[in-house]
C-alpha positions in Angstrom: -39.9 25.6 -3.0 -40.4 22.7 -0.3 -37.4 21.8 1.5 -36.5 18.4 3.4 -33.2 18.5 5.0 -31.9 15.1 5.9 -29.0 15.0 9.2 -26.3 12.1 9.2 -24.2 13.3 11.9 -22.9 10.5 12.7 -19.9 9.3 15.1 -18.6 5.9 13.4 -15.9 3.8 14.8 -13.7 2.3 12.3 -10.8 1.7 15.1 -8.8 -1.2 14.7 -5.9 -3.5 16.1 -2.9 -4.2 13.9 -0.9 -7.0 15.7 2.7 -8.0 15.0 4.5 -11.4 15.7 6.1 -13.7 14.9 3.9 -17.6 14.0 0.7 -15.2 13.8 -0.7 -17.2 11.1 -1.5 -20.0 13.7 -3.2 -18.1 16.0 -5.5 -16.1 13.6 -8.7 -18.8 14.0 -8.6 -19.0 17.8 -8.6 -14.9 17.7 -11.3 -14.6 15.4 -13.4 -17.4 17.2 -13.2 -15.1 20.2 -13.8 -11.7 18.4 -16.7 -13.3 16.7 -16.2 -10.9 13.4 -18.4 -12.7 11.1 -20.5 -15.8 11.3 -18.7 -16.8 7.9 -15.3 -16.2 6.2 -14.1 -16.4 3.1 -10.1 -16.2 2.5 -9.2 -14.6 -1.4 -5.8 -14.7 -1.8 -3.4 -15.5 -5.3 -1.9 -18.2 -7.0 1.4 -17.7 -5.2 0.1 -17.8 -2.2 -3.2 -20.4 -2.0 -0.3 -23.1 -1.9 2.4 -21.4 0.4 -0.3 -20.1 3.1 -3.6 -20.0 1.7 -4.5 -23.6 2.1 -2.7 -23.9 5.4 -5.1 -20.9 7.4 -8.4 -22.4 6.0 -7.4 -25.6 7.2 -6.4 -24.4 10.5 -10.2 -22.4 10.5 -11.5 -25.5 10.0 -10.0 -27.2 12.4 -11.5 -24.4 15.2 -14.9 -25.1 13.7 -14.8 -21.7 11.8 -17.3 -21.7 8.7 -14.8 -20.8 5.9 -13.4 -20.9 2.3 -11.4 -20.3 -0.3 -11.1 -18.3 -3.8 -8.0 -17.6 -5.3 -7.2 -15.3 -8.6 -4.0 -15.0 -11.1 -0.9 -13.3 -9.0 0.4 -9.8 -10.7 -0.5 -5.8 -11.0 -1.4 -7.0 -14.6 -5.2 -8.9 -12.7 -6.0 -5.9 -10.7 -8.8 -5.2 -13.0 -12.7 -4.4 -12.9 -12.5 -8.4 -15.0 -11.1 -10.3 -11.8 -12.8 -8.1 -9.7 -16.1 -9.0 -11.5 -15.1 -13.0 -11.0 -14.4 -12.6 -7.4 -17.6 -10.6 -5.7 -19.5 -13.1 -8.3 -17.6 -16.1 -6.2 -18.5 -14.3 -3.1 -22.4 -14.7 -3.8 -21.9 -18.1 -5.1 -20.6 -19.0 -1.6 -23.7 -17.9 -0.2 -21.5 -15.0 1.9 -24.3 -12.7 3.7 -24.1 -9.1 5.0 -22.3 -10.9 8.3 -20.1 -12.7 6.9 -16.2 -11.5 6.2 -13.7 -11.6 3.9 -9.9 -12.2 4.6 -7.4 -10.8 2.1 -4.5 -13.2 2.5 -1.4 -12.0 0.7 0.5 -8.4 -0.9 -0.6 -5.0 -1.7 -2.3 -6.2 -4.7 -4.7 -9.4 -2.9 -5.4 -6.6 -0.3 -6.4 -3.8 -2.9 -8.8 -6.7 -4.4 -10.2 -8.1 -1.6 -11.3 -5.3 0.3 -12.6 -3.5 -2.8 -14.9 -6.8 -3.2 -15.8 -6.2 0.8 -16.4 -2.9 0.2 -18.7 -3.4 -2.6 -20.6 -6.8 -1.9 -24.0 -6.2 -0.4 -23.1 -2.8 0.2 -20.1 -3.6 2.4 -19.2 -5.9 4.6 -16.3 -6.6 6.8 -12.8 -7.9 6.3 -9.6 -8.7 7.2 -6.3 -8.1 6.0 -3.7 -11.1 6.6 -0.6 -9.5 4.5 2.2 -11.9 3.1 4.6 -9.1 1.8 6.6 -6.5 3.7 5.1 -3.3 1.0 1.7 -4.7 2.3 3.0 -5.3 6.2 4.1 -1.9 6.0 1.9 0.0 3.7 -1.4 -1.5 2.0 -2.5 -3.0 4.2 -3.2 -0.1 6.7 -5.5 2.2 6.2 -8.3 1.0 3.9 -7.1 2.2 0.7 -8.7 -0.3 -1.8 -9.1 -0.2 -5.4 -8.5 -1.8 -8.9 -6.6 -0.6 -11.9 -8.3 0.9 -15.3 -5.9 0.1 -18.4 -4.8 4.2 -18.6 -4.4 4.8 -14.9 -3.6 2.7 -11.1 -6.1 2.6 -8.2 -8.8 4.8 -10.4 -11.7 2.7 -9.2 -11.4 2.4 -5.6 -12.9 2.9 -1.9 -11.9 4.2 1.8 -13.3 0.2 3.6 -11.4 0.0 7.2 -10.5 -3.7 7.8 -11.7 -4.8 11.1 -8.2 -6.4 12.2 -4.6 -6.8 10.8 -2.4 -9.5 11.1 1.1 -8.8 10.4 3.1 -12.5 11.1 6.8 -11.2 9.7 7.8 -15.5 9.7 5.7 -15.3 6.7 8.8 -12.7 5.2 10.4 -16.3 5.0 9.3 -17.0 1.8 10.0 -13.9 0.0 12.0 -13.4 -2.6 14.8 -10.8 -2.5 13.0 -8.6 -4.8 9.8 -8.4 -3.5 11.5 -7.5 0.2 13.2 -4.9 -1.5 10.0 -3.1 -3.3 8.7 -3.1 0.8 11.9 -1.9 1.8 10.8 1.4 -0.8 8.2 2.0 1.3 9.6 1.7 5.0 12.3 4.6 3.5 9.8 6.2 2.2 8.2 6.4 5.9 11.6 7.6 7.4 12.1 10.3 4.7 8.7 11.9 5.7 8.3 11.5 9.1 11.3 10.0 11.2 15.3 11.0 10.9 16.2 8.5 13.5 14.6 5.3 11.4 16.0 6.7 8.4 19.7 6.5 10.2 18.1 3.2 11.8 17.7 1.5 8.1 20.9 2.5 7.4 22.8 1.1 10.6 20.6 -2.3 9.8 20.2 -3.0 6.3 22.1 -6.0 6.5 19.6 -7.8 9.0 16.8 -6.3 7.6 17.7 -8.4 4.0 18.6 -11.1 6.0 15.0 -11.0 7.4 16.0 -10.9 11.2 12.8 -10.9 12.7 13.7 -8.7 16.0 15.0 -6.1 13.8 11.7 -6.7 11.3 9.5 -6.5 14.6 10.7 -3.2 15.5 11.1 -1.9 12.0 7.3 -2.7 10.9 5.8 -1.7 14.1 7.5 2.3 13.9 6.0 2.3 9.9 2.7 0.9 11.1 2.7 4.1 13.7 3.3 6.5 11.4 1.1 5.2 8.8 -1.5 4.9 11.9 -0.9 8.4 12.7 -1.7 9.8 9.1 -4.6 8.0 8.9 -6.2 8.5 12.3 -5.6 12.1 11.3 -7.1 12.4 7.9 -9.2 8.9 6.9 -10.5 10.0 3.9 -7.1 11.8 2.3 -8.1 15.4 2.4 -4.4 16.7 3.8 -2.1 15.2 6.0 -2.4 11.8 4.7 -1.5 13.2 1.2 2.5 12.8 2.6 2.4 9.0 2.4 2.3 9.8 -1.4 5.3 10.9 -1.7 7.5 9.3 -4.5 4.1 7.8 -5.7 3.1 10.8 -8.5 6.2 9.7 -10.2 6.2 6.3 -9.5 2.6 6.1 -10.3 3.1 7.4 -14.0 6.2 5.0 -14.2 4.2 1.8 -13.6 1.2 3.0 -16.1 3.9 3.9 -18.8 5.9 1.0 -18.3 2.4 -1.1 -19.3 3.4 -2.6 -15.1 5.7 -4.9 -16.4 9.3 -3.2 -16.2 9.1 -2.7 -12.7 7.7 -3.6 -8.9 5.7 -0.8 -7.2 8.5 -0.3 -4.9 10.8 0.3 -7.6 8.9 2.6 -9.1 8.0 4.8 -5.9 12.0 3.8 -5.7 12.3 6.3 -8.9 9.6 8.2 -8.1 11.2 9.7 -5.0 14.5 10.5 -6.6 12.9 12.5 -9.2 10.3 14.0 -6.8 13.3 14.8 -4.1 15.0 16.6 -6.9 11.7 18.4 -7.3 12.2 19.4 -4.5 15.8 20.4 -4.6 15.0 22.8 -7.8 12.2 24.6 -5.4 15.0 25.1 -2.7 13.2 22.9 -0.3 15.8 20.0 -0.1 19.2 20.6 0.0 21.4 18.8 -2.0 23.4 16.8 0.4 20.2 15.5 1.9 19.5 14.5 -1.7 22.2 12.8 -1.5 22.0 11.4 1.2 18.4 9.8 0.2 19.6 8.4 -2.9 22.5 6.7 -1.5 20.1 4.7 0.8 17.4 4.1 -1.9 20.5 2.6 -3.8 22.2 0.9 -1.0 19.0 -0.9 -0.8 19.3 -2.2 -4.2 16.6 0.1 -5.5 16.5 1.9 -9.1 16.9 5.7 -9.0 17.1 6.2 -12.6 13.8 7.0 -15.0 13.6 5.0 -18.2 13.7 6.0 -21.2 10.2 8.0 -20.9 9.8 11.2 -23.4 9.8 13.7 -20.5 6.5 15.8 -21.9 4.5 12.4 -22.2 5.7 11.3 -18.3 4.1 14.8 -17.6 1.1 14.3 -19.5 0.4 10.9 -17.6 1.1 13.2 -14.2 -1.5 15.5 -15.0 -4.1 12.4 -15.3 -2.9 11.5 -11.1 -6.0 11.3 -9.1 -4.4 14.7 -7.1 -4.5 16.9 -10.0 -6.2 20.3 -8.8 -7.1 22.6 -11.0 -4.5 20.9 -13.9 -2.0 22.0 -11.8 0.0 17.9 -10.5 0.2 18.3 -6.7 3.2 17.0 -4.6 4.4 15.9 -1.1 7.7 17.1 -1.1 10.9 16.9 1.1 11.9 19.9 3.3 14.7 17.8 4.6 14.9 13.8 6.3 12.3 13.2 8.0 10.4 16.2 7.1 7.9 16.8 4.2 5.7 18.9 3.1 2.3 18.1 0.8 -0.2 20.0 -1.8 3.0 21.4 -3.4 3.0 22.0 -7.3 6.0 23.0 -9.8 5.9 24.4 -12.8 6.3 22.6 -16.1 9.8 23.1 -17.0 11.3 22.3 -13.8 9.2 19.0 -13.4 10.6 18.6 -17.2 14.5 19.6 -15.9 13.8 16.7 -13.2 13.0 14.5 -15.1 15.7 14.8 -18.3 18.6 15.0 -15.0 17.3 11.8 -13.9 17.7 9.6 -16.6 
């Protein structure tokens, strides 16, 4: 037998800036003029947000003599699909975008999942740029080059690592969101405490008042501590092999919510809302949480205005959509799980009937 062994050792740099401010959206064309990212740009956004902001940046490109464009696609989870995904990277060649040209995913978690998934794939990859319009996208999506589209039976189960050469997080934009949609972030930024920081958890608490109200100071400060924590797990594990696995947290649940719920009953942050209730008293029935830090979660989650009760899913059909999750080893559903605020654990499994006691408790 003949053997040629092919070496791609290779140190790549996928380092990036996020910035934070206030007006960002402004100043986004004169930065990328200087950076000189791509030669061409192409801005994919939704049908919310082509009106509210999407129009706006690609006339302000223009306007600094930046070649650029626009596509836009149907806003909701529902379009998240291999069919809009399809119509966009066929609207990218159309354009005439080349292998140096970039793509700026203007808008939520779901615009960024899509976009970069279409910059990940066209000619093999090319750059982009994430420009996010919610606060779950400020403080989550958009960091870290998770992308991906949905299959019918299961979320993000066609998907990509694809680093996005900059992020622009401009929280004036938080303006325009509705009350719901602020609080499906807010899911997210507790989510952050619960794993990683006590003091932001007790933070959220002393400020949920302003952080509803949108102060901007208050969201400065808040979205830059969940951008370094996210930071941190990524820089530490890119690809998701281990530490990064703690960001899921909430999101095995929550995950199997959304699919059985057909993505209509509830927002993502609702549903990771649920998700960590049930997974924190997971938790609780393995004797890693105790119960008044159980509690003490769930008050929050509900002080926010967030759901902490399941629906009315048949407990041995929620498990059976668990055991299809991505993080399934060996059929055995792996967990990040709390070991108190601000301290988690991850590739944790339970058995059956416990996951079942969980789940009938927290209807």
């Amino acid at each position: 037998m003949e053997k040629v062994h092919l070496s791609l050792k290779k140190e790549i740099d996928n380092s990036y800036d996020i910035l934070i401010g206030s007006s960002l959206l402004e100043k986004i064309p004169s930065d990328l003029k200087k950076s000189r990212i791509a030669n061409r740009y192409l801005i994919i956004t939704d049908s919310n947000i082509e009106g509210l902001f999407g129009k706006k940046l690609l006339g302000l490109m223009k306007k600094n003599g930046l070649d650029a464009g626009l596509i836009s696609f149907k806003a909701g989870e529902e379009n998240k699909r291999i069919e809009t995904f399809r119509t966009l990277i066929q609207s990218a060649y159309s354009t005439g975008l080349d292998r140096k040209s970039s793509i700026i995913a203007l808008g939520g978690g779901v615009t960024g999942d899509m976009a970069g998934f279409v910059a990940a794939c066209y000619m093999r990859g090319i750059s982009y740029i994430q420009v996010p319009t919610s606060l779950l996208a400020m403080t989550d999506s958009s960091i870290g080059g998770k992308v991906a589209v949905d299959l019918p039976n299961g979320k993000n189960t066609v998907g990509n690592f694809h680093q996005p050469k900059k992020v622009y997080i401009d929280v004036s934009l938080l303006k325009t969101l509705p009350k719901k949609e602020l609080m499906t972030g807010l899911a997210e930024i507790i989510k952050h405490a619960l794993i990683k920081d006590a003091s932001m958890f007790d933070f959220i608490e002393k400020n949920l008042d302003k952080i509803m109200d949108k102060e901007e100071s208050v969201m400065i400060s808040l979205i830059k501590r969940n951008c370094e924590i996210k930071a941190e797990a990524v820089e530490k594990d890119e690809k998701e092999a281990g530490l990064r696995k703690l960001l899921n947290y909430g999101h095995t649940v929550g995950h199997a919510v959304e699919t059985l719920t057909n993505y209509k009953r509830y927002s993502h942050g609702e549903a990771v809302a649920i998700g960590m209730a049930v997974e924190g008293l997971i938790a609780n029935k393995l004797g890693l949480l105790s119960q008044e830090e159980l509690e003490e979660q769930n008050r929050l989650i509900k002080k926010a205005g967030l759901p902490i009760k399941l629906p009315d899913i048949n407990a041995k059909k929620l498990i059976s959509e668990l055991k299809k999750d991505k993080k399934v080893v060996d059929g055995k559903i792996e967990f990040a799980l709390l070991e108190g605020i601000g301290k988690a654990k991850f590739g944790l499994s339970a058995p059956d009937k416990i996951i079942e006691e969980a789940v009938e408790e927290s209807r």
